[in-house]
RODO-2510 file (C-alpha; in nm, 4 decimals, decimal comma):
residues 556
     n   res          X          Y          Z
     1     x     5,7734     9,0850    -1,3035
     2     x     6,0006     8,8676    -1,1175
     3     x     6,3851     8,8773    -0,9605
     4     x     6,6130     8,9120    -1,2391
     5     x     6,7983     8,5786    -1,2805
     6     x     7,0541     8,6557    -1,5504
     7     x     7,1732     8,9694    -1,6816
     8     x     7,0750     9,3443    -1,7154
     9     x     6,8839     9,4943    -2,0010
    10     x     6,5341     9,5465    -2,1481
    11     x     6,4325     9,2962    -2,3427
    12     x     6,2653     9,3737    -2,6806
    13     x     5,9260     9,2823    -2,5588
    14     x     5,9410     9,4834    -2,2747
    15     x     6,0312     9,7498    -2,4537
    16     x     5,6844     9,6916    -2,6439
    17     x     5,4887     9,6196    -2,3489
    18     x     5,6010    10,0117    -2,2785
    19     x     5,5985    10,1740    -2,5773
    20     x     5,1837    10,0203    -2,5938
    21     x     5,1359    10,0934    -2,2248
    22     x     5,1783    10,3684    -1,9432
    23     x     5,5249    10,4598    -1,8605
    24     x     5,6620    10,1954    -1,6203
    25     x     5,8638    10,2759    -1,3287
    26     x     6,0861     9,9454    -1,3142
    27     x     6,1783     9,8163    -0,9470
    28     x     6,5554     9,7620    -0,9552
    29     x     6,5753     9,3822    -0,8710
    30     x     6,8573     9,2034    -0,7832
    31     x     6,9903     8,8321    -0,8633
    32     x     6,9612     8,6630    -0,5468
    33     x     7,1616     8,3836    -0,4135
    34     x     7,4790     8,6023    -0,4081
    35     x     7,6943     8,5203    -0,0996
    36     x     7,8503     8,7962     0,1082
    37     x     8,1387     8,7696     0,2523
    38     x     8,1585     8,5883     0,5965
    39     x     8,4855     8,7198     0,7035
    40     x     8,4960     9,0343     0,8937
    41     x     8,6940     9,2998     0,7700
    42     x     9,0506     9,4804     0,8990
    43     x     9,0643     9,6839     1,1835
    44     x     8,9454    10,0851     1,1040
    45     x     9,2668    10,4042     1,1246
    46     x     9,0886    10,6457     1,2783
    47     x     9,4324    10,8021     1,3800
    48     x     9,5722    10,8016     0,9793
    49     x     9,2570    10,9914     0,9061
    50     x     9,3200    11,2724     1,1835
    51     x     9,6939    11,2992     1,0359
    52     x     9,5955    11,3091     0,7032
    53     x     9,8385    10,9737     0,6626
    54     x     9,8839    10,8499     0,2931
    55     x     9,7192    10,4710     0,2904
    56     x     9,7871    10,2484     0,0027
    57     x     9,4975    10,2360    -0,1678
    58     x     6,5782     9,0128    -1,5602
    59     x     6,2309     9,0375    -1,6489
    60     x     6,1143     8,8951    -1,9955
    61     x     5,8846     9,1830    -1,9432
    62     x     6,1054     9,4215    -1,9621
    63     x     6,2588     9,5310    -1,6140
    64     x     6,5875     9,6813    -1,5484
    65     x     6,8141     9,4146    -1,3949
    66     x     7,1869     9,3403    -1,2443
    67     x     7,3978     9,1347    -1,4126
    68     x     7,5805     8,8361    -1,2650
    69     x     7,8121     9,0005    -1,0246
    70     x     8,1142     8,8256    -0,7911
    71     x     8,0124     8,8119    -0,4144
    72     x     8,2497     9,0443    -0,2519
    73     x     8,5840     8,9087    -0,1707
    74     x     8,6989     8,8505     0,2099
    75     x     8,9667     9,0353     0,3424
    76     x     9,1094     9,0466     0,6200
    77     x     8,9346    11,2194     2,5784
    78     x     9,0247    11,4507     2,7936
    79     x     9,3752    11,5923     2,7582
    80     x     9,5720    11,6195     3,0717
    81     x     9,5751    11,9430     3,2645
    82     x     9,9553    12,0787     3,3794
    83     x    10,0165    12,1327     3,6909
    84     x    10,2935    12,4236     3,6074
    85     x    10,3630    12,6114     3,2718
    86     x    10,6712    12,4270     3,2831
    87     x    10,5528    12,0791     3,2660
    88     x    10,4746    12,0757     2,8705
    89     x    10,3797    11,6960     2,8163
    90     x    10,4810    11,7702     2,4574
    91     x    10,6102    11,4008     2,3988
    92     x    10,2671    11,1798     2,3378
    93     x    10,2481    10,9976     2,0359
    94     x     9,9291    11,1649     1,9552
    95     x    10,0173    11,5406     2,0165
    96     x     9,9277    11,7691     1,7623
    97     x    10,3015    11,9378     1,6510
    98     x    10,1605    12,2726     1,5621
    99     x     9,9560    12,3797     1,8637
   100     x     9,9684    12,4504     2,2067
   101     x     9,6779    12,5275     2,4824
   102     x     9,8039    12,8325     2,7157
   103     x     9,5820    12,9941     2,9796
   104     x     9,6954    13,2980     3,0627
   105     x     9,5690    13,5070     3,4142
   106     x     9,2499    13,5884     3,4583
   107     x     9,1547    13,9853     3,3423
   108     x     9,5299    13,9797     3,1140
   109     x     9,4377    14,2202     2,8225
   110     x     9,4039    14,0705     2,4686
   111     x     9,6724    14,3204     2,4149
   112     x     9,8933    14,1762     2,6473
   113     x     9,8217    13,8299     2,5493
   114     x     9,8915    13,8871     2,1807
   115     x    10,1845    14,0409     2,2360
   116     x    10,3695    13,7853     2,4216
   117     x    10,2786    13,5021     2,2345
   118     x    10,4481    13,7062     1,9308
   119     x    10,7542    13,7878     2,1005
   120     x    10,7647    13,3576     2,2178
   121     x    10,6948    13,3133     1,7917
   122     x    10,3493    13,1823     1,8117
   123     x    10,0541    13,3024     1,6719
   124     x     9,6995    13,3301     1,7841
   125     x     9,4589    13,0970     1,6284
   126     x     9,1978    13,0590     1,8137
   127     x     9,0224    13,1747     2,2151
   128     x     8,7956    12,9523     2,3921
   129     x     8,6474    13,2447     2,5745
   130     x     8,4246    13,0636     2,8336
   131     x     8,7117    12,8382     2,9922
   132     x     8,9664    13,0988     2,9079
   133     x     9,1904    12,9114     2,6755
   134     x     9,3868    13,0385     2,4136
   135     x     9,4966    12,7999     2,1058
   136     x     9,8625    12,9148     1,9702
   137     x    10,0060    12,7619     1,6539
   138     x    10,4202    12,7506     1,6018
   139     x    10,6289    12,5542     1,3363
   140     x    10,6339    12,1982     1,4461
   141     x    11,0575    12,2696     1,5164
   142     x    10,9444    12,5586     1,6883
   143     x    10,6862    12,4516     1,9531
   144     x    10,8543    12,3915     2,2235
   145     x    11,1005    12,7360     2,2244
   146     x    10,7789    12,8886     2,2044
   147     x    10,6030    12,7177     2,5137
   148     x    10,9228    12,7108     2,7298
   149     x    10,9398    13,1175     2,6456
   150     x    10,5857    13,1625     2,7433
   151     x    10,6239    13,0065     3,0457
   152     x    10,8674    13,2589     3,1831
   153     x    10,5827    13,4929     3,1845
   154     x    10,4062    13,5150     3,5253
   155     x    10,1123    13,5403     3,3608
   156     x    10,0771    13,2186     3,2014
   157     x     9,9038    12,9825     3,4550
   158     x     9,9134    12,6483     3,2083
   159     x    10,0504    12,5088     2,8991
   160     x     9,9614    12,1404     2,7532
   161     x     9,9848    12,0199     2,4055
   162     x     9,7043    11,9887     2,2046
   163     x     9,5848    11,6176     2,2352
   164     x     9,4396    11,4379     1,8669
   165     x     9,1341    11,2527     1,9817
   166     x     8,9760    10,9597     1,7323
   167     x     8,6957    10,8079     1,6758
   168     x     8,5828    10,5175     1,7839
   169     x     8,3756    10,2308     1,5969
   170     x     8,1116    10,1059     1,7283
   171     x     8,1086     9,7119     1,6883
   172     x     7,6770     9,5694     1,6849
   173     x     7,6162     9,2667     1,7992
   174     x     7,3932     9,1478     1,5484
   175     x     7,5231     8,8112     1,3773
   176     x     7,5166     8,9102     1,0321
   177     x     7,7597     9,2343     1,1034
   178     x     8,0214     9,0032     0,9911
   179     x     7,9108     9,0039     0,6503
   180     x     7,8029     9,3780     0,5790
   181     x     8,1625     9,4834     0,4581
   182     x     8,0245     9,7302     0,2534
   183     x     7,8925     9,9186     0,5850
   184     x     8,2723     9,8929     0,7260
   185     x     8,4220    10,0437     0,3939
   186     x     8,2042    10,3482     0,4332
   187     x     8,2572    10,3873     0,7646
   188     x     7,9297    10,3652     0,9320
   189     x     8,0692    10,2035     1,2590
   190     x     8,2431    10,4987     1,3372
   191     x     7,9593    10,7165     1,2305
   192     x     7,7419    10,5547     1,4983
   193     x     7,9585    10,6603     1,8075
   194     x     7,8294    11,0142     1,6609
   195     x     7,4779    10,9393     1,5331
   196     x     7,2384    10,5860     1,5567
   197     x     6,9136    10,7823     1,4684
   198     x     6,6364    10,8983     1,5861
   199     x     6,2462    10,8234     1,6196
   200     x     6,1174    11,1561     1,5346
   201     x     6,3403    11,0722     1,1562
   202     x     6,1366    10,8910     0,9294
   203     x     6,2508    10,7589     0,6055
   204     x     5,9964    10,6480     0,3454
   205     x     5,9986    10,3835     0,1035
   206     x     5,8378    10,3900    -0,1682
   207     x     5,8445    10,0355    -0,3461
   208     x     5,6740     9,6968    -0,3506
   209     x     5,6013     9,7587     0,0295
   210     x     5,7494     9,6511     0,3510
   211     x     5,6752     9,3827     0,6218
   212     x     5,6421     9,5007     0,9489
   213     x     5,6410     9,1186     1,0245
   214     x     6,0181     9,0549     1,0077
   215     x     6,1696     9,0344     1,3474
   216     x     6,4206     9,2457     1,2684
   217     x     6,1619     9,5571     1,1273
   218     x     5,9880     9,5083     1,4764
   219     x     5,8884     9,8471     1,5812
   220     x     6,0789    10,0555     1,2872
   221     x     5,7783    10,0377     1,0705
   222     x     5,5219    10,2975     1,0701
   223     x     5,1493    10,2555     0,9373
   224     x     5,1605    10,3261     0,5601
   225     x     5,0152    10,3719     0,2818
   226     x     4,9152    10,1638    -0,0567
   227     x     4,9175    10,4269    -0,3554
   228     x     4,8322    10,1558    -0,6021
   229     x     4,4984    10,0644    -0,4418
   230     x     4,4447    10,3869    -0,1925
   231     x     4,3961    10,2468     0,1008
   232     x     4,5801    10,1586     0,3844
   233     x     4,7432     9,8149     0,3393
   234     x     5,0834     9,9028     0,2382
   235     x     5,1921     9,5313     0,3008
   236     x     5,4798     9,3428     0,1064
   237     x     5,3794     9,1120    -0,1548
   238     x     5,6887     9,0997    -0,3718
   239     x     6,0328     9,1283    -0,1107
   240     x     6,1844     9,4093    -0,2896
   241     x     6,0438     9,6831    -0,0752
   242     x     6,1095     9,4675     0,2891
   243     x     6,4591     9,4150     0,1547
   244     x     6,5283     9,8019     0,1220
   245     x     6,4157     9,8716     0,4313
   246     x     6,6209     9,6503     0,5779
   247     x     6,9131     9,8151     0,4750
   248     x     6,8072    10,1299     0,5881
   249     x     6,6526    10,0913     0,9518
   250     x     6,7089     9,6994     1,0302
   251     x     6,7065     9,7131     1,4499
   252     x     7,0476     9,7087     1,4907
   253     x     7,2718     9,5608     1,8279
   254     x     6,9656     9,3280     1,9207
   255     x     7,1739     9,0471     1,8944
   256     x     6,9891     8,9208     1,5204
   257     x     6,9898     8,9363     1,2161
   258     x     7,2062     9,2650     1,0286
   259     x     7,2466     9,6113     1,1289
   260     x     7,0368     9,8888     0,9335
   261     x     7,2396    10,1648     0,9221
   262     x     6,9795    10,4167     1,0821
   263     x     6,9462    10,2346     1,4152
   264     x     6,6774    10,4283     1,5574
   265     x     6,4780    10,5567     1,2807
   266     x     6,1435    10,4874     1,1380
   267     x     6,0397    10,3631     0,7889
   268     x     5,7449    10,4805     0,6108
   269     x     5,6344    10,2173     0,3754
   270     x     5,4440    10,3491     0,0970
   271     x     5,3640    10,0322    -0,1629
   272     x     5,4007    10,2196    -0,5105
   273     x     5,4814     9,8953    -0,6940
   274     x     5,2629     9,5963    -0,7459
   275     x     5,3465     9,1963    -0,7359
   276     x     5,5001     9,2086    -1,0404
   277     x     5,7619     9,4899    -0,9507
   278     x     5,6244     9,7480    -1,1669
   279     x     5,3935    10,0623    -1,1307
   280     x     5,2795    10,3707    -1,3189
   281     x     5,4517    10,6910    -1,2676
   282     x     5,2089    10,8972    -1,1915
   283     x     5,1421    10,6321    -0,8681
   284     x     5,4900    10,6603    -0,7747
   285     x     5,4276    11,1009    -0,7824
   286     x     5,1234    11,0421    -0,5948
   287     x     5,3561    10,8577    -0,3056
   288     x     5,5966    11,1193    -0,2874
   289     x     5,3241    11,3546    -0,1936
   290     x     5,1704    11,1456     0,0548
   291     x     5,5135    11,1005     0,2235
   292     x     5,6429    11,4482     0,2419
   293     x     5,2731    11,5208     0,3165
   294     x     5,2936    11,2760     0,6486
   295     x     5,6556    11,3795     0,7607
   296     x     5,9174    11,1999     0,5526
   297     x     6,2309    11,3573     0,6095
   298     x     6,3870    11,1067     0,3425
   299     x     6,2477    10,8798     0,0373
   300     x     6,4201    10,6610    -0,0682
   301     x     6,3262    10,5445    -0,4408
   302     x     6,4892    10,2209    -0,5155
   303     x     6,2434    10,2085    -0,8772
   304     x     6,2840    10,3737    -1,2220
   305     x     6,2856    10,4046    -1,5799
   306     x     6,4632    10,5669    -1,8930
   307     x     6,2441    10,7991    -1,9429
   308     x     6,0366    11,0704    -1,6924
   309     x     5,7312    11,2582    -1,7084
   310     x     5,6340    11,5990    -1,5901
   311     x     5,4572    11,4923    -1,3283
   312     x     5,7376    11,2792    -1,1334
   313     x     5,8982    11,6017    -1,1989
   314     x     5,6643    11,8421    -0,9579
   315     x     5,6125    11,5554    -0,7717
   316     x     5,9721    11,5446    -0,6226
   317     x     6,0073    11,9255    -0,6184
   318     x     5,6865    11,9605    -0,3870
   319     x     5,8662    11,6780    -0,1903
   320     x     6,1733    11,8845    -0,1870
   321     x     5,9857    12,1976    -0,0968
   322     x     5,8327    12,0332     0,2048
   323     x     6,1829    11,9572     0,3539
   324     x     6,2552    11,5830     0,2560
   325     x     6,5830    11,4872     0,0670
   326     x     6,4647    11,2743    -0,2311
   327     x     6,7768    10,9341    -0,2993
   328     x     6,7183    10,7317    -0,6102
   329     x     6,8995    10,4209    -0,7278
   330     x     7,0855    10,5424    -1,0791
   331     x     7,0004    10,2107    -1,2540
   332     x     7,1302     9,8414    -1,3418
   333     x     7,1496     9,8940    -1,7211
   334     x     7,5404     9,9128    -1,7301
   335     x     7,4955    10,2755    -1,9412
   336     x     7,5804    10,6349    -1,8701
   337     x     7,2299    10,7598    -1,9889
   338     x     7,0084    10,8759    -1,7301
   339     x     6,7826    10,6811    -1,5484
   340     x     6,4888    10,8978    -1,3905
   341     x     6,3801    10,9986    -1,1230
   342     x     6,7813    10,9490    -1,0424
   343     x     6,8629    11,1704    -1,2731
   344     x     6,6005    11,4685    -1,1431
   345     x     6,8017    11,7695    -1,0582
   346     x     6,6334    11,7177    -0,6885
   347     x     6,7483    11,4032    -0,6452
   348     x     7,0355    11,1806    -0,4906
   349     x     7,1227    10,9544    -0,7616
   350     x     7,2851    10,6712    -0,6216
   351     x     7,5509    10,4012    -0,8597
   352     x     7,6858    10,0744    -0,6824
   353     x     8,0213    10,0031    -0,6419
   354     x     8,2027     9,6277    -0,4370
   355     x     8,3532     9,6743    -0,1287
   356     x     8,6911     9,7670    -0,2881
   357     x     8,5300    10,1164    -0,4553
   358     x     8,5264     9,9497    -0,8199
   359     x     8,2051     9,9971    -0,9963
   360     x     7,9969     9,7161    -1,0673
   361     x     7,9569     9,6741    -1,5014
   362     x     7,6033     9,6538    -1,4008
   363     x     7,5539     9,9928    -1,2790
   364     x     7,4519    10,2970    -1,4454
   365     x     7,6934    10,6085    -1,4209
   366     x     7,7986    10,9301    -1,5420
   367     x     7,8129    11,2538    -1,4598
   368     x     7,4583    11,3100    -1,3628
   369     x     7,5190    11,0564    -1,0750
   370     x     7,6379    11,2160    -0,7669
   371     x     7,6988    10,9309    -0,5784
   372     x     7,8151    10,5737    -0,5272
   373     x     7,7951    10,3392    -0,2280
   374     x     7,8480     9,9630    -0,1556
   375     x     7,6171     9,7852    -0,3909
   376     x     7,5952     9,3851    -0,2873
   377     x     7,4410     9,3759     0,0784
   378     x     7,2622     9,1358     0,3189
   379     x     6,9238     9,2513     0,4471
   380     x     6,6139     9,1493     0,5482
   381     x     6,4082     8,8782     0,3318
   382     x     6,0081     8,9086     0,2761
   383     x     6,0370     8,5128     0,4334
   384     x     6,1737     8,6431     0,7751
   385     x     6,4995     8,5392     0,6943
   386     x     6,7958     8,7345     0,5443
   387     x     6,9361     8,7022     0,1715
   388     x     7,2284     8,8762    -0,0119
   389     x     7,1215     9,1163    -0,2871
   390     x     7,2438     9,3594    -0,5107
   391     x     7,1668     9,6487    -0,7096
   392     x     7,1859    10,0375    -0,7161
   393     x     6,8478     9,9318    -0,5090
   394     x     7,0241     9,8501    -0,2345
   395     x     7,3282    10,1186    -0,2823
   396     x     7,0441    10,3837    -0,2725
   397     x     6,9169    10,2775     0,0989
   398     x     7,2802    10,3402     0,2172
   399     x     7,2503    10,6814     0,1261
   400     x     6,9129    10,7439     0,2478
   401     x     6,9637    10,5866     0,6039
   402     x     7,3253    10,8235     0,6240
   403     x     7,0735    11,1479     0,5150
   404     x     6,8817    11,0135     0,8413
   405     x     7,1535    10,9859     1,0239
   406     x     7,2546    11,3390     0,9530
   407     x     6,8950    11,4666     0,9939
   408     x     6,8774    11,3303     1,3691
   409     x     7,2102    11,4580     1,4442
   410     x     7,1212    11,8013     1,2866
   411     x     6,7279    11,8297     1,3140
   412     x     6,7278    12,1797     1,1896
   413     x     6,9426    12,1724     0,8668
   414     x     6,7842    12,1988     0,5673
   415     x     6,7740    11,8906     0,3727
   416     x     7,0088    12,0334     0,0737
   417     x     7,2509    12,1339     0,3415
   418     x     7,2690    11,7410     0,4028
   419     x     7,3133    11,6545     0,0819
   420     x     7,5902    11,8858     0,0113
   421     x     7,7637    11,7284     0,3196
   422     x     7,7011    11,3912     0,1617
   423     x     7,8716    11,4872    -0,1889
   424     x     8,1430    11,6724     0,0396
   425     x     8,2394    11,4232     0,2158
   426     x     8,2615    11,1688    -0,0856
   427     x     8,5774    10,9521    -0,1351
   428     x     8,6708    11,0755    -0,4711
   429     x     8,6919    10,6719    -0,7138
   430     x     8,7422    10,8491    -1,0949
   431     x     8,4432    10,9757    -1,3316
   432     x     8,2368    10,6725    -1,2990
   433     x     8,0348    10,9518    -1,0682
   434     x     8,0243    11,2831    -1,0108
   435     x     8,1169    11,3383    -0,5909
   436     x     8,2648    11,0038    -0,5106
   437     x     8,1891    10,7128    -0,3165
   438     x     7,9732    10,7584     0,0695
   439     x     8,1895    10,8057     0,3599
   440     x     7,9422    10,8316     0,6663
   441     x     8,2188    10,9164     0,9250
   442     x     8,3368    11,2318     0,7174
   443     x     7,9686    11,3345     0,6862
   444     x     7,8670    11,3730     0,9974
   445     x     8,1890    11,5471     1,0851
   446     x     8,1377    11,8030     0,8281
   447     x     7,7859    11,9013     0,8851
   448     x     7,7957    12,2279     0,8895
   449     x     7,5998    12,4051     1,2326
   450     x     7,2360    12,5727     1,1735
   451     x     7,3089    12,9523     1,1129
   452     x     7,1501    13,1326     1,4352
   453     x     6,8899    13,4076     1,4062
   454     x     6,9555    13,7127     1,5058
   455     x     6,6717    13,9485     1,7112
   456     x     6,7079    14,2481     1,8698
   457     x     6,6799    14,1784     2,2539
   458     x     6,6390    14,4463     2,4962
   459     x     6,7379    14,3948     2,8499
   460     x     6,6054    14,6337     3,1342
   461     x     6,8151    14,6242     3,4441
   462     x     6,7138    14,8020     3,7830
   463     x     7,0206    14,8673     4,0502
   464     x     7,1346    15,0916     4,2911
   465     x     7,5016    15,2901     4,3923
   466     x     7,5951    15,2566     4,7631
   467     x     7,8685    15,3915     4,9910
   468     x     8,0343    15,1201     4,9454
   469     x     7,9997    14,9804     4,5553
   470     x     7,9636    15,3223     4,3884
   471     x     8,0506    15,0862     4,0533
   472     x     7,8349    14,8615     3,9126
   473     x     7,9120    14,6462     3,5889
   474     x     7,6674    14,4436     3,3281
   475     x     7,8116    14,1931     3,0512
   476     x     7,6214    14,2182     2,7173
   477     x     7,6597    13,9205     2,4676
   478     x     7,5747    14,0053     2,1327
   479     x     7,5758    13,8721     1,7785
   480     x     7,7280    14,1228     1,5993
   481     x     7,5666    14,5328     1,5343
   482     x     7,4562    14,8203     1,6911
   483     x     7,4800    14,8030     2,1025
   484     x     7,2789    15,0739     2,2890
   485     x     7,2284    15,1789     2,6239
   486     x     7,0820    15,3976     2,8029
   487     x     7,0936    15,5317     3,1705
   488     x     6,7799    15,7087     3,3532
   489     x     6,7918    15,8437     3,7391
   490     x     6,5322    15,9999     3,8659
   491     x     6,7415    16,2110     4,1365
   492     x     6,9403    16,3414     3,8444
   493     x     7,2698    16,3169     4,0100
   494     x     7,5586    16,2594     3,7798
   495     x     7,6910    15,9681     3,6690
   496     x     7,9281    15,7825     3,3803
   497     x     7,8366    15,5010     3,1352
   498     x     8,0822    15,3198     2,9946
   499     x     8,1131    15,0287     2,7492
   500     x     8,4243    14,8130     2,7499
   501     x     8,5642    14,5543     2,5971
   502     x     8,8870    14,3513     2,7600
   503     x     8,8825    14,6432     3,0141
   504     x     8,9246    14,9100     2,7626
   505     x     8,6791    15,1869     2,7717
   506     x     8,5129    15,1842     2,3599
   507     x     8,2691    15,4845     2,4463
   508     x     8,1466    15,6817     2,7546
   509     x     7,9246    15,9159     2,8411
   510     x     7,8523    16,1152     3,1681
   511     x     7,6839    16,4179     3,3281
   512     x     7,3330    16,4335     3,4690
   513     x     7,0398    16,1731     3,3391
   514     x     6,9732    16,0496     3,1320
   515     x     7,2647    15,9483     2,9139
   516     x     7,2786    15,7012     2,6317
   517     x     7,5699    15,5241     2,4346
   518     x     7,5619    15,3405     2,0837
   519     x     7,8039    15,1693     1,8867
   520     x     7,8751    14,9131     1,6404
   521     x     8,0522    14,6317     1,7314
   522     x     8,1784    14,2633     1,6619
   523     x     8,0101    13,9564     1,8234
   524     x     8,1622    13,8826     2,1267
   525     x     8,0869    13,9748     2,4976
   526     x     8,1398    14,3306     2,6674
   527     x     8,0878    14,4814     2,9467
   528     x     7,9092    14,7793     3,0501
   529     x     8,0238    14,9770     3,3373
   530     x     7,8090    15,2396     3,5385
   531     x     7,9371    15,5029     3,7802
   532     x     7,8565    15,7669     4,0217
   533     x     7,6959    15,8910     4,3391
   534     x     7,4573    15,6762     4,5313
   535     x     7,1164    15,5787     4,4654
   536     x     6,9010    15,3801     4,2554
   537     x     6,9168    15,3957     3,8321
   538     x     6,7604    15,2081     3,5490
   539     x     6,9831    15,0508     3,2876
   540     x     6,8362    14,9989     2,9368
   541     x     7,0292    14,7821     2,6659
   542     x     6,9895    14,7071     2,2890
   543     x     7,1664    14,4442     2,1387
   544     x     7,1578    14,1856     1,8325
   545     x     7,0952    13,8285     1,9762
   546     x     7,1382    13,4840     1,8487
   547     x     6,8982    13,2307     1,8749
   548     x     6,8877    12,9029     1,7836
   549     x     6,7935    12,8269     1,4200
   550     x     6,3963    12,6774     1,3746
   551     x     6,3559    12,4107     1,1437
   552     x     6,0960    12,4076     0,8803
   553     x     5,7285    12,2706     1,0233
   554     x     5,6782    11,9258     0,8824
   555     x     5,3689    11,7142     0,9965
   556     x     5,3925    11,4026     1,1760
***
């Protein structure tokens, strides 16, 4: 098979060829030759985003193609701390009109602090317990009534507005950045002042192969594997696969070529497809085993057909099952049918759409396709240069380089965690698809955190009452449940156990040893208090703990 040079389809003897053959997986190749556009694009609004501002809005042998398609068309920190609760510095452009920061004196009662922030005609909406900062919200008309009546209260020690920070792209240096609009729509330059990758990600790609030759896949490629032949040579002998990978880990801000939108991450190249662009489907299941068997956190499948087979089916559920999110191009057929393995329950489908969010005729959509992403991009050419392509093949890449984004960023969320972030953070463009159109920025901002596991933990403490600290006092941190503790003395004089919380006793206990408290409480952080005569004791407590969240075991 060769580059498609006119429009999509299958012709009628392909459609022979695989009606008298194996099933074909069909590489999704691209009419080259397209230019991009040369002209960078407008300046990014982080701010209008953090307001929530309106904005004006082939083969004669039978492989899927794109049609003829346009190239796409050129167009143009900290927040100040107050010296006095009476300097409000409520007056910046970029002050939130809803909230105000107030620290109030150290060991004032949550009591106390509710209640005057009520009678000023805020509310509490949040504490920042470890710097001792509590967030009040008031009507926008209201805010400052509320802060200049809170600071008549002599225990308020601050008040500031709450500052609106933005984002801030990230600009790469590499020549060709000029011309990746499509990476500017979705937002990836701001996504990179919050995530450029990792080493430890690697995303495979499964395809015609990739050359670790091209000087701007130096050092991103990792040994791979050739599933057609078995062995080890998983080299490039078409440009399909090198292109791909391109788009997904190109070196980016070392001053050549384009920028891959994974920076720092690895590619696994594992050749699935032969010279010809095409390869059987049960060679394309045997590389998604072999990936997810040798660490892939992503795969990116920029290949398919019309029609699946059982065993592409396991394939991509044991890939699933071993922790790697599976992307797939949806197809250059123009249709709504599904195109497999895009259309896998398991899987990312990916449709292509031009800079300005309008789907390309060529595309495949519906509802079984999640997503959509820029689908006409520059990348890296099997010839060591650079060419513009495009395809869902290339659209798919986008998606799989943002999943490794979000996987270095968040190494221990599960992979359909970041692929609910993706489709969550989609910019809705109509029913052409089913989420909307990528928006890296919004995805990494929306990732949610690992849940924590929770142990018991059991802390033994050994102190002693003198003349003169006949009180001693222990702070207990726990997740959330049942909180024990337990006093021994072996001279059996009396004491008194306490547990507080904000300085208000919650239970006690006292007499002669040993004497033991329990009681079911909310995560947060207490305090346990122990009085009495002198000498020495032994303090015993039971508490839920978080932990950080493991991620699952992959090799490497």
């Amino acid at each position: 098979m060769t580059p498609s040079q006119d429009k999509p389809g299958v012709s009628a003897r392909g459609k022979a060829t695989l009606a008298a053959s194996f099933v074909c997986v069909l590489a999704l190749l691209m009419l080259p030759g397209i230019a991009a556009a040369a002209v960078p694009c407008g300046l990014v609004r982080p701010v209008d985003e953090l307001l929530h501002c309106d904005r004006s809005p082939a083969d004669p042998s039978g492989g899927v193609t794109a049609a003829e398609t346009e190239a796409p068309t050129a167009r143009t920190g900290g927040v100040a701390r107050q010296r006095s609760p009476r300097t409000l510095g409520l007056s910046a452009s970029l002050v939130d009109p809803t909230r105000l920061l107030v620290r109030f004196a150290p060991r004032t009662s949550r009591e106390t602090v509710t209640r005057l922030v009520s009678r000023a005609g805020g509310r509490l909406e949040r504490r920042i317990a470890a710097v001792g900062i509590d967030v009040v919200r008031a009507e926008p008309a209201e805010l400052q009534d509320v802060a200049q009546q809170l600071s008549r209260s002599p225990l308020v020690r601050s008040i500031e507005g709450e500052q609106l920070v933005a984002a801030v792209a990230l600009e790469p240096n590499d020549p060709h950045w000029s011309d990746q609009r499509g990476l500017r729509v979705t937002q990836f330059a701001e996504a990179w002042t919050r995530s450029r990758g990792s080493p430890d990600v690697v995303v495979a790609v499964l395809d015609t192969g990739v050359s670790p030759l091209h000087p701007d896949l130096a050092g991103a490629v990792l040994p791979g594997y050739d599933a057609l032949n078995q062995d080890a040579d998983a080299a490039d002998d078409h440009g399909h696969g090198t292109a791909v990978a391109g788009v997904i880990a190109a070196r980016t801000n070392n001053a050549i070529g384009i920028a891959g939108v994974c920076w720092l991450c690895h590619v696994l190249p594992v050749k699935v497809l032969g010279s010809n662009g095409f390869g059987p489907t049960s060679t394309v299941a045997a590389g998604i085993v072999w990936a997810a068997d040798h660490g892939a956190d992503v795969i990116n499948l920029s290949l398919g057909s019309p029609d699946s087979t059982e065993t592409l089916r396991i394939a991509v559920r044991y890939a699933n099952d071993r922790g790697a999110l599976v992307v797939a191009a949806a197809g250059n057929g123009g249709v709504n049918a599904p195109f497999y393995p895009a259309a896998e329950p398991d899987v990312l489908a990916v449709a292509a759409t031009d800079d300005d969010d309008r789907p390309y005729h060529w595309s495949n959509h519906g509802a079984w396709v999640a997503l959509a992403a820029p689908g006409c991009l520059t990348t890296t050419a099997l010839d060591g240069g650079y060419a513009s392509e495009c395809g869902t093949s290339f659209a798919a890449p986008l998606v799989a380089g943002l999943a490794g984004l979000a996987r270095a960023l968040q190494p221990t969320l599960p992979a359909s965690a970041i692929a609910a972030a993706v489709r969550g953070a989609a910019v809705p463009i109509g029913p052409v698809v089913a989420h909307g159109r990528i928006d890296a920025l919004r995805t990494l901002s929306q990732l949610p955190s690992p849940a924590p596991q929770v142990i018991r933990k059991t802390n033994v403490v050994r102190s002693t009452l003198t003349r003169s600290q006949l009180v001693r006092r222990f702070v207990v941190r726990t997740a959330g449940g049942t909180v024990v503790a337990r006093l021994t003395r072996r001279d059996r004089r009396t004491s008194s156990l306490e547990l507080l919380a904000d300085g208000r006793a919650l239970a006690r206990a006292s007499g002669k040893s040993p004497l033991r408290i329990a009681r079911d409480l909310a995560a947060g952080v207490y305090s346990i208090r122990v009085r009495g005569q002198r000498g020495s004791f032994t303090l015993s407590l039971s508490y839920p703990a978080s932990v950080p969240a493991a991620g699952p075991e992959r090799p490497r």
